[in-house]
C-alpha positions in Angstrom: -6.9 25.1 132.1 -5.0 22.1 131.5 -6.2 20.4 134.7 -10.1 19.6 132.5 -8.5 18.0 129.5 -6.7 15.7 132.0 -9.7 15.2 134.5 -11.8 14.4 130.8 -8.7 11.7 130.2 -8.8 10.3 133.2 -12.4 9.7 133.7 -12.4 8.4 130.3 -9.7 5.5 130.9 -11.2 4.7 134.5 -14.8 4.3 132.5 -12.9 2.2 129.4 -11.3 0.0 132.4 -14.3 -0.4 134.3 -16.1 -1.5 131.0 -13.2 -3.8 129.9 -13.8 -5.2 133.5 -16.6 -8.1 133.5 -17.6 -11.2 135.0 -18.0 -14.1 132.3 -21.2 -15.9 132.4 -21.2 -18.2 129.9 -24.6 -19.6 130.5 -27.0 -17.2 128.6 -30.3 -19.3 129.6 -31.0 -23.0 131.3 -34.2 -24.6 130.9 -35.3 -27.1 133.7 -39.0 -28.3 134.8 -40.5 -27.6 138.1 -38.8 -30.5 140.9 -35.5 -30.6 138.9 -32.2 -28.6 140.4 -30.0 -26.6 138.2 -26.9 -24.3 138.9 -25.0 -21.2 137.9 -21.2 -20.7 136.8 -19.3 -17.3 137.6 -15.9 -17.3 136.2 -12.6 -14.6 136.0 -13.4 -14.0 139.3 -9.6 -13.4 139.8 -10.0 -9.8 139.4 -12.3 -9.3 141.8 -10.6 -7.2 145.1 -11.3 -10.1 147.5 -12.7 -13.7 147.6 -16.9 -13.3 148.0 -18.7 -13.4 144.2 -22.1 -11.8 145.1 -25.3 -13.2 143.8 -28.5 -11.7 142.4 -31.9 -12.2 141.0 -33.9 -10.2 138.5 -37.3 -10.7 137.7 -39.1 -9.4 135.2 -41.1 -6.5 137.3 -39.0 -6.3 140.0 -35.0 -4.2 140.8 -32.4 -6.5 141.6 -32.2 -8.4 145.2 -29.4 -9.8 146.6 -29.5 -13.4 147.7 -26.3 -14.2 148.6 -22.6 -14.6 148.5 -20.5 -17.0 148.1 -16.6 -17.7 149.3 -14.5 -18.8 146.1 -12.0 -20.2 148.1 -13.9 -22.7 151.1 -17.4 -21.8 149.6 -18.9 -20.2 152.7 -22.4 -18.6 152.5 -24.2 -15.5 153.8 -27.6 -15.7 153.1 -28.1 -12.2 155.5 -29.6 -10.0 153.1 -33.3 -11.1 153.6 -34.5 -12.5 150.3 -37.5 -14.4 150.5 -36.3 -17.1 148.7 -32.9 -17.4 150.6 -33.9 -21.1 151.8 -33.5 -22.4 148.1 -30.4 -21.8 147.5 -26.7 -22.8 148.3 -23.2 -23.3 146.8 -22.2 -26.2 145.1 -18.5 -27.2 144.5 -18.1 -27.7 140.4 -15.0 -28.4 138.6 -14.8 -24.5 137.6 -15.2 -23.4 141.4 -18.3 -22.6 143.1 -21.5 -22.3 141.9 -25.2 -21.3 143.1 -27.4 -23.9 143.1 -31.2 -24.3 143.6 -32.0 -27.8 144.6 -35.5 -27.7 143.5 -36.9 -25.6 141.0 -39.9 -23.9 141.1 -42.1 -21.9 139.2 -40.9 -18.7 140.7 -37.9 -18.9 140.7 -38.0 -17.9 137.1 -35.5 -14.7 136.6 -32.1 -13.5 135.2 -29.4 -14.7 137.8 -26.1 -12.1 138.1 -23.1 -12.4 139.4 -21.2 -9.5 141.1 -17.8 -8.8 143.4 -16.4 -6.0 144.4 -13.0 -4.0 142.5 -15.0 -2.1 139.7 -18.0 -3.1 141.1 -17.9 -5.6 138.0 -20.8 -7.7 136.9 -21.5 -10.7 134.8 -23.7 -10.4 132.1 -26.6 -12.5 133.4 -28.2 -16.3 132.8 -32.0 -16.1 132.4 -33.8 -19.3 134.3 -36.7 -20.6 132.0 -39.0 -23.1 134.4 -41.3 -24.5 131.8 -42.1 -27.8 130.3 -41.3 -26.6 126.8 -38.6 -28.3 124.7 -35.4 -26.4 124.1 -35.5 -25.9 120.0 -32.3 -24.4 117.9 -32.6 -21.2 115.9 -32.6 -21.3 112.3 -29.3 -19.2 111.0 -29.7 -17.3 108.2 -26.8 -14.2 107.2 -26.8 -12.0 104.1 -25.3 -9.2 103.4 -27.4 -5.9 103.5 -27.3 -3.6 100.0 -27.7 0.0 101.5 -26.9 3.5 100.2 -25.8 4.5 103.5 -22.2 4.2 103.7 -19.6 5.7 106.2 -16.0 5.6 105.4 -15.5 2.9 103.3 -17.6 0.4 105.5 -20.0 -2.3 104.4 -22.8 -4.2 107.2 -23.7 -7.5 107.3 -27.3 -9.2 108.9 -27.5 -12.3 110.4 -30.9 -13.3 111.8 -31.8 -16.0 114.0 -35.5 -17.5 115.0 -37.6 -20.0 115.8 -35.7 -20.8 118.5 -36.6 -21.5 121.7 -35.3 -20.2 124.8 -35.5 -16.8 122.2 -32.2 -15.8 123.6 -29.0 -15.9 121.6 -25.3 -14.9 121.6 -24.2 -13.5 118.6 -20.2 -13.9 116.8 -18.6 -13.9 113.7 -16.0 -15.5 111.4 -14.1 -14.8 108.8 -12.9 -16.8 105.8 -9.6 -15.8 103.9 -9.3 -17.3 100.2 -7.8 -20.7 100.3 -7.7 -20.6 104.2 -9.2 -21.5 107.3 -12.1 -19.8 109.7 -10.9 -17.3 111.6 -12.7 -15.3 115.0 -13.5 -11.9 113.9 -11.3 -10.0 116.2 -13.3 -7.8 118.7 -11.7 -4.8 117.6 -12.9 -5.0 113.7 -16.1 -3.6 113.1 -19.0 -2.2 115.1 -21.9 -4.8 116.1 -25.6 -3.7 117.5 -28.2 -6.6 118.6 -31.8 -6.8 118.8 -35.0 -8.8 119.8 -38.5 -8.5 118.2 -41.7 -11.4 118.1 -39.2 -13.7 119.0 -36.4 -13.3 116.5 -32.8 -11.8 117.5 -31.0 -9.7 114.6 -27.3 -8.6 114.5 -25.8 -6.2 112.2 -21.9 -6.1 112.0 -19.9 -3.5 110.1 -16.8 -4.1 108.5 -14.5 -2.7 106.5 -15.3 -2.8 102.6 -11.2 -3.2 101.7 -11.7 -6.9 103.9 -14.2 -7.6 101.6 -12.1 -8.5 98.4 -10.2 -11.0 101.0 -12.9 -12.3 103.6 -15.7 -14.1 103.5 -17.7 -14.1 106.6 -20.3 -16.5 108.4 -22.2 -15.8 111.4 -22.5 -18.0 114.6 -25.4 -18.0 117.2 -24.6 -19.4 120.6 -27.9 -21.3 121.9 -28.6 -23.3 124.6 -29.0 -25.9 122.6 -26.1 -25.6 121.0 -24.3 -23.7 118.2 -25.6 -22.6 115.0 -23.4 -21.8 112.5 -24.9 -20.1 109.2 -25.4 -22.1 106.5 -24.0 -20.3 103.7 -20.7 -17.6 103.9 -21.7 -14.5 101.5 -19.5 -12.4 100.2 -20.5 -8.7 100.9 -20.8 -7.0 97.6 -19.4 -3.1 97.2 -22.4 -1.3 96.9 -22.1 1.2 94.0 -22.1 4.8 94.7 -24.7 6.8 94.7 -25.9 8.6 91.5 -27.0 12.2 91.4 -30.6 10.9 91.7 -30.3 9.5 94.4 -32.0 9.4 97.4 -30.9 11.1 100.9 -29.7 8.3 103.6 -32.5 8.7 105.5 -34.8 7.0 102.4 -32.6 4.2 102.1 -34.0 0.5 102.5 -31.8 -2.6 102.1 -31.8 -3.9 99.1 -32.1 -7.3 100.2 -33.5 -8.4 103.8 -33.1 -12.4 104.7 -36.1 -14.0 104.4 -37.5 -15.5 108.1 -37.8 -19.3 107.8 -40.2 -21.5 110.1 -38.3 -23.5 112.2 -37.4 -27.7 111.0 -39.4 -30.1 112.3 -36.4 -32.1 113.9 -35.6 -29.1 116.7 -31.7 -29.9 116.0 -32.1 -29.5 112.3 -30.4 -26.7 111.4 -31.1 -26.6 107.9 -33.4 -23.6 106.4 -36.4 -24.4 105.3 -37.1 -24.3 101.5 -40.7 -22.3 101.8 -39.3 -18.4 103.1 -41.5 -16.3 104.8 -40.5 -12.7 104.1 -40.3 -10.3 106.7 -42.4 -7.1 107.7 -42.3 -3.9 106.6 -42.3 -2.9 110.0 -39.1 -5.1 110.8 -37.6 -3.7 107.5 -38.1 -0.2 109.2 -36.6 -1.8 112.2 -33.8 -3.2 110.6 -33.3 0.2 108.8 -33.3 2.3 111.9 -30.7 -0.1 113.8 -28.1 0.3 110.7 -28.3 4.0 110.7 -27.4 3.8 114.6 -24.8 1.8 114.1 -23.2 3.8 111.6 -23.2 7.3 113.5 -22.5 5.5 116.9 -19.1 4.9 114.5 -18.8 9.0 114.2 -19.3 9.5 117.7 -16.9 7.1 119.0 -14.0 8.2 116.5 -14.6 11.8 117.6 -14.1 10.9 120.6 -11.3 9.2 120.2 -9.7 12.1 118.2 -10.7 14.7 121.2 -9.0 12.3 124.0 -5.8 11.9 121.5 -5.5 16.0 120.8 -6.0 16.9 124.6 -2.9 14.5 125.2 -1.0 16.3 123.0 -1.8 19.5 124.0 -1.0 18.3 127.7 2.8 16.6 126.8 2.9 19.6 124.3 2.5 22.3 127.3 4.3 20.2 129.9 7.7 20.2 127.4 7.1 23.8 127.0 7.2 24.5 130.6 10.4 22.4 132.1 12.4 24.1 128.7 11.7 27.8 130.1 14.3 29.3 132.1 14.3 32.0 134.5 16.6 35.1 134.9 18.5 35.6 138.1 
């Protein structure tokens, strides 16, 4: 019996390592035209069990090929894995190690480019090639903080919305601001975050703790290939009051407020908002509504889980002391 609760453990630290385990990619799109070249960084590739970073492509329709891989140390290829497009690309020495390169763009050669090596089987979390004549064009950065019945523990959620931006892919993070201090990174391990895309606007929704509130102010950041966007204003999340006898069940609660969506500046590195707000849908409302309750009971799940791993450890050092304390008769 006590062999499952330690099988359960184990399989649960090998996942956490294997998750904890990834290849950074630090490139989340690159824009070129058709004719130009461009090339992709892979990088903690020290934890990979030997010295070849595997490359694929992703297209839209299509699984996952393999073109290549690459040797980190002498950048050796092997092109032997029969993608059509094979011919087009090569390695290319960089001042952060090697990289794969396509000398020439063309139009299809548009897809999500991964990196890969063996240990975990560990991955990097992708760079989408855009081959298009279209201007890269900053988000516009709003962040407010949403007004919601639904609570969980003593936790509060914050929005930050980003659009009209083009590539429409962006990399959310967070900061904090203590009174009478400096910004701060929000430390991974504070709060729950969930992401999501819709008509060409990304959406984040971070919980925190409400105690942090009465100390912290927080700002959202939105990593773009053109460049960073920090929010312009740093709100304060107020305590929502508790709910009165009246009041509705969680599942009929709506934000309060909801950020307004802006239409992007003019200048496409302003990153001022507009002063004409467009307000959003009802349907993204809903969206937006939807998302926070799943962030909030993904935070049950995981915290039972971490309760069940922590009791079956117990009970295993528990059983394990009672055992080499017995003693046996002659």
């Amino acid at each position: 019996m006590l062999f499952l609760p330690a099988a359960a453990l184990c399989c649960l630290c090998s996942a956490l390592v294997a998750m904890a385990a990834e290849l950074s990619q630090d490139q989340l799109t690159l824009t070129r035209r058709v004719g130009q070249s461009v090339s992709f960084s892979c990088g903690q590739t020290d934890q990979c069990y030997n010295t070849y970073v595997y490359w694929y492509q992703k297209k839209e329709t299509e699984t996952f090929r393999v073109i290549l891989y690459i040797d980190r140390v002498n950048g050796r290829v092997n092109k032997g894995y029969g993608h059509p497009q094979k011919d087009d690309f090569s390695a290319v020495n960089k001042q952060n190690g090697w990289e794969l390169q396509i000398q020439k763009v063309k139009l299809d050669h548009s897809a999500t480019y991964y990196c890969s090596c063996y240990g975990y089987d560990i991955f990097g979390s992708g760079t989408k090639l855009f081959v298009t004549d279209e201007q890269v064009v900053k988000p516009v950065v709003s962040v407010c903080p949403i007004a919601s019945r639904v609570h969980l523990e003593g936790r509060s959620s914050l929005l930050c919305l980003a659009s009209g931006m083009f590539p429409p892919l962006v990399r959310f993070s967070w900061k904090r601001q203590k009174k009478n201090g400096g910004l701060e990174e929000l430390p991974p391990a504070e709060g729950w975050q969930t992401n999501f895309q819709r008509s060409g606007r990304s959406a984040a929704i971070r919980a925190v703790d409400s105690d942090s509130l009465h100390t912290y102010k927080y700002s959202c950041s939105v990593e773009h290939e053109g460049g960073r966007v920090e929010a312009q204003t740093q709100q304060e999340v107020p305590a929502t009051p508790p709910p009165t006898a009246a009041a509705p069940p969680p599942t009929a609660a709506a934000p309060a407020h909801l950020p307004e969506e802006t239409s992007p500046a003019s200048d496409p590195a302003a990153t001022s908002v507009p002063p004409q707000p467009v307000k959003l849908s009802a349907s993204f409302q809903s969206e937006l509504r939807v998302k926070l309750l799943c962030l909030l009971y993904t935070l049950l799940i995981v915290k039972s889980l971490v309760c069940c791993c922590g009791l079956s450890l117990l009970m295993i050092l528990r059983n394990k002391g009672a055992s080499t304390g017995c003693t046996h008769a002659d």
